[in-house]
N, C-alpha and C positions, 0 to 999 in steps of 0.2 A: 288253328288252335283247337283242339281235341276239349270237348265237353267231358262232364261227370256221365259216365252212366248211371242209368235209374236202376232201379231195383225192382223186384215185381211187381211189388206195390206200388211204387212211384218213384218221383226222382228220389234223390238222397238229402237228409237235412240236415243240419247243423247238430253237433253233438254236444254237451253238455259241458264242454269245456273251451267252448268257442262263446266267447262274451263277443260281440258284435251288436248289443245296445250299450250305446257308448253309457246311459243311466247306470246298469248295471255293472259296467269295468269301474266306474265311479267307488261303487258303492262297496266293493270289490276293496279296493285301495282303500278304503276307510276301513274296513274292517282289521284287512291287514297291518295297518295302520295303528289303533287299539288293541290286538292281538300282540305285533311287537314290544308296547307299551308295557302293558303287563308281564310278558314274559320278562322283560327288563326290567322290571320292580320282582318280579319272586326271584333271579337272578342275584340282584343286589340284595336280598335278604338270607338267598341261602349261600350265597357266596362270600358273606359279609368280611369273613375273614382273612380268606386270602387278599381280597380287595383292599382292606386294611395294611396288609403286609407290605402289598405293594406299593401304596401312597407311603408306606414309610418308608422303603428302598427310596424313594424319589425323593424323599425329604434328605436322607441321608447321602442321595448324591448332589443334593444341590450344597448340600454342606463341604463334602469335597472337591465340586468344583468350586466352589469361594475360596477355599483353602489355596487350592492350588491358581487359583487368578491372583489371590493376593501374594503368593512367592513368588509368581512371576515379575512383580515391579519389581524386587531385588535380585533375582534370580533370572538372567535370561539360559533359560533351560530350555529342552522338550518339554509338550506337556507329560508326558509319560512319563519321566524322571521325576516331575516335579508332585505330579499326583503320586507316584510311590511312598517318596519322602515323606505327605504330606498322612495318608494311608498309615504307614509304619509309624509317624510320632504319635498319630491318636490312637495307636495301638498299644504303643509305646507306655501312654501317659497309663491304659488303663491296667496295663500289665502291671507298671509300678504302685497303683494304687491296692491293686488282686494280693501281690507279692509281698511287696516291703510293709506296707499300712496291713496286711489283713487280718493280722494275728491279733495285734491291739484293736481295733475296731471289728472285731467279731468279739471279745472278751467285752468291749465296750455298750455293746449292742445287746449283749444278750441282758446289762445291768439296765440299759437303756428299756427293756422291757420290762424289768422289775417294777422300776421307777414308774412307769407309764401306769402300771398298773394300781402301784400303791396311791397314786396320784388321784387315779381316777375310783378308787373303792372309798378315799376320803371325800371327793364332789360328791357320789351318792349316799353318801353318809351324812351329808349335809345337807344334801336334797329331802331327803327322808326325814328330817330332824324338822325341817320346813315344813313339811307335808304335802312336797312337790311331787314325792313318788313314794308308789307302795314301796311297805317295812318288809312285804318279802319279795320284793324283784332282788333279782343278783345279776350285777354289770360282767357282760362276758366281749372284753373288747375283741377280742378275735372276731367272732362273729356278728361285732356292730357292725366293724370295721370292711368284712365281707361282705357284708348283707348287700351293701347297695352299690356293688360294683353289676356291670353289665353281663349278657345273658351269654356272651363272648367267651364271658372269663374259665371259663370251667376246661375249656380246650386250650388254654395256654397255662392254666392254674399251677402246673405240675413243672417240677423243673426240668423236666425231659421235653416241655411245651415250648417254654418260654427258652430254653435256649437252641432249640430248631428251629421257632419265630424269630430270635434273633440275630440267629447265622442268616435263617432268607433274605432278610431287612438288609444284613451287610452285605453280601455277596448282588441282589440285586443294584444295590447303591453301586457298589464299584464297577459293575459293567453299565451301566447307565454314564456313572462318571466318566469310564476311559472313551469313550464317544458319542458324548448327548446327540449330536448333529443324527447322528446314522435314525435315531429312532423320531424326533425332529421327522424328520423327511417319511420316516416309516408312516407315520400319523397321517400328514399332511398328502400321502398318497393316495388317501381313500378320501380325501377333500374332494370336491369340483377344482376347476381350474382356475376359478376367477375368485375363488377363497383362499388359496395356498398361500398368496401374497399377505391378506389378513392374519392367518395362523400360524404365520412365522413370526408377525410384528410382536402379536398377542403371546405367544410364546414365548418369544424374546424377554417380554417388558413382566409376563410370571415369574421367569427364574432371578433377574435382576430382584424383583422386589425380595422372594424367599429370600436369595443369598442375604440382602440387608438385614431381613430380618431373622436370618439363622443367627445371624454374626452378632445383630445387638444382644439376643438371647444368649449364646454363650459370654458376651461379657458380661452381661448381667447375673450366668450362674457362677461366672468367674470372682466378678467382685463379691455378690453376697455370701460365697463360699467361705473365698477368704477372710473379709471385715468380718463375717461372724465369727469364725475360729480365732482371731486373734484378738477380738474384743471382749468376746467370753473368756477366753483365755485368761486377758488382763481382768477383767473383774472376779476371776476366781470361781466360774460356773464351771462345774464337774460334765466331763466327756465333752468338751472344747470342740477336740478336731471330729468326734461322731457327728456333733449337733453342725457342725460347718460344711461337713462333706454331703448330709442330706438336705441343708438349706441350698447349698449350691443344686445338688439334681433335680430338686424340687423347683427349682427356679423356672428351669424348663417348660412348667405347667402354670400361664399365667393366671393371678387370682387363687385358686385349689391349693396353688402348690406354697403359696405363701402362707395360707391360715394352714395350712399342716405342720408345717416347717415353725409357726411361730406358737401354735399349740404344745411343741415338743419342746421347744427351748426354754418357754417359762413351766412347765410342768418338772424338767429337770432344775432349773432355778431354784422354787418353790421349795425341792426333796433337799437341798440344802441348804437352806434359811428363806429367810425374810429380805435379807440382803441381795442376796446372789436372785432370786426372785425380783427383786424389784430393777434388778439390773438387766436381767436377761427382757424384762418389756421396755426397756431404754434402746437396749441395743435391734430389738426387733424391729422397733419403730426407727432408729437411726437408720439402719442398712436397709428398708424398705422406703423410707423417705428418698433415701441418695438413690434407689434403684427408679423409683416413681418418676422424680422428679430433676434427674438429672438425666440417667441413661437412656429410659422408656423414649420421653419426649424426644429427644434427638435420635433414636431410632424410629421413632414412630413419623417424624419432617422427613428421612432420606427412602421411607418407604411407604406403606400407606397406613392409615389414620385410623387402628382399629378399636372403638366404640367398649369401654372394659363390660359392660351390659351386653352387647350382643357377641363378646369372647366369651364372659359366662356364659351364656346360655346356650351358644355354639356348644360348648363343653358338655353343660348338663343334657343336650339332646343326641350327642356323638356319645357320649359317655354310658348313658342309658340305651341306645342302638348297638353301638362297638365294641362296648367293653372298655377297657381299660387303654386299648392302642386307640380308638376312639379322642378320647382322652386326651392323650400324649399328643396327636395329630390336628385336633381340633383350630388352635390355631391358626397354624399354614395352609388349611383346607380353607377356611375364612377369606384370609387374605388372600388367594390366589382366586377364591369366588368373585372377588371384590373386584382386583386386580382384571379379572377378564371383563365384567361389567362396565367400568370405565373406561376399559381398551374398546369392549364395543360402541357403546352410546359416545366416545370420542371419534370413532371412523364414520359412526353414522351421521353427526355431525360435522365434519368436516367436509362429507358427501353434500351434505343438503345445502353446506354452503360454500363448496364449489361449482354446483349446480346455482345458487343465487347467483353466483360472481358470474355465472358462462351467460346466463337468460340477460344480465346488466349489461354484457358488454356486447350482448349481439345488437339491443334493443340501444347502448349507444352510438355503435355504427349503422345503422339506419339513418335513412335520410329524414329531415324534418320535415313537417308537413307542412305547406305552405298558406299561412293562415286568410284567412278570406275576404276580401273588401268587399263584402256585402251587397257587390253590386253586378250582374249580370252583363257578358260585354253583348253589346247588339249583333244579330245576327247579320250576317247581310242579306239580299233580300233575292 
């Protein structure tokens, strides 16, 4: 075995990139440690956006694999066919609503702003008559209305933004959908070996809950769309199917999206009587009662149990980080928090008490000890 040679000086020493005090590799590892940490938080802050994007591709493929798990009970198809189908009707649906509905609810919308408007120049005319607010503030709801959306918004504000946001959103979602497994396994590669088992259970028991809860949410934008447009309808409130098509998309947004959606109903109400007003708060409270307390709950038992105080305020802290897709996502970010929580404190419990059940049954096959008659036998001599 051939030594180092020395050097003029002496032998040779250790160079500054050889840690061989194990204290040192230690402390080495922690740094690096905190170092990655951080880089991982200005990451998630300067990335905020795309990152958003993508949780919403995931969101919107968990929607059509639900779609297309549920045609398969009447459909024994490929999934390929079946996701197409299912692909092409929701495209389907929004094509007909862009098309056929667009002419009249752009006409509608635009009165729909008038309205809003005159509505709310009467509230601060009444405010001011109180002497709840200065006689010379002037209400500019455009820029309430902006003011307190997120620091996000300004990069998707534009419609050249918002629809390349939400071409990525769709195009993600459906390569996601046509093979979750493939990326499943992609994750779970970079796992240890004795995790992968865990991260696929946990996996698994995420997208089951989403899809539950994708699906109670679109019937619930489905039912209040509808029972609103044909309730106003019947009571004679002006722009029926406008105020029914944005209760229904608002739905999507729980809590937010209901005090928006029911701010706009009774303000058009209101612009055409006393009557049609006092009707449009019957009906808000009717179709949010039946979505409360018929729909929510029974989605809320098939999937998990989320807390309408801590979905606020999920929202108001996604919403003020995110922006506006914040917002929208808040949500299923919750519930899939939640969802993995319980998937773990349930494995880590199950561990500790299959580890009780193994320590019980080694300690019952043991032999008994054989108890003592307290009396010493004689030695012999």
């Amino acid at each position: 075995m051939t030594k180092a040679k020395g050097s003029a000086t002496g032998p040779e020493q250790p160079g500054p990139t050889e840690f061989r005090d194990p204290r040192l590799a230690y402390e080495v590892k922690r740094a690096a440690i905190w170092l990655g940490m951080a880089l991982a938080i200005v990451g998630v802050i300067v990335l905020a956006q795309p990152i958003m994007l993508i949780i919403g591709g995931l969101v919107f493929a968990v929607i059509l694999d639900g779609g297309t798990r549920l045609l398969g009970r009447v459909m024994p198809a490929p999934r390929g066919i079946r996701l197409t189908l299912v692909t092409l009707a929701g495209f389907g649906f929004v094509a007909w609503v862009f098309y056929y509905a667009g002419t009249t609810l752009i006409a509608q919308a635009e009165t729909l702003r008038m309205v809003i408007m005159e509505q709310a120049n009467r509230l601060l005319a009444w405010a001011q008559s109180m002497g709840l607010v200065d006689k010379g503030q002037r209400f500019d709801f455009s820029n309430q209305v902006l003011g307190g959306v997120g620091r996000l918004t300004s990069a998707v504000g534009s419609a050249i933004g918002a629809v390349t946001s939400l071409l990525m959103v769709v195009v993600i979602g459906i390569f996601v959908a046509i093979e979750p497994k493939l990326y499943d396994r992609g994750v779970a590669w970079m796992l240890p070996l004795e995790n992968r088992a865990s991260f696929y259970e946990i996996s698994n028991r995420v997208g089951f809950t989403l899809r539950r809860l994708m699906a109670g949410r679109l019937l619930g934008m489905f039912v209040e769309g509808i029972g609103t447009w044909l309730l106003l309808w019947w009571a004679g409130v002006p722009m029926a199917a406008l105020l029914g098509l944005l209760t229904g998309l608002l739905a999507f947004i729980p809590n937010i999206g209901a005090l928006i959606s029911g701010v706009l109903m009774v303000a058009v109400g209101f612009s055409a009587g006393v009557e049609q007003g006092l009707w449009a708060i019957a009906i808000y409270f009717i179709v949010q009662n039946v979505d409360g307390y018929l729909i929510m709950p029974y989605v809320a038992r098939k999937t998990v149990d989320l807390a309408p105080a801590l979905v606020l305020g999920a929202q108001l802290i996604f919403g003020a980080l995110f922006g506006i897709l914040g917002l929208f996502l808040a949500d299923p970010i919750v519930a899939a928090i939640k969802t993995t929580l319980q998937e773990l404190s349930r494995t880590k419990s199950g561990a500790k008490t299959g580890a009780n059940s193994l320590a019980e049954a080694e300690a019952a096959q043991r032999p008994a000890a054989r108890p003592s008659s307290g009396r010493r036998r004689a030695r012999p001599a």
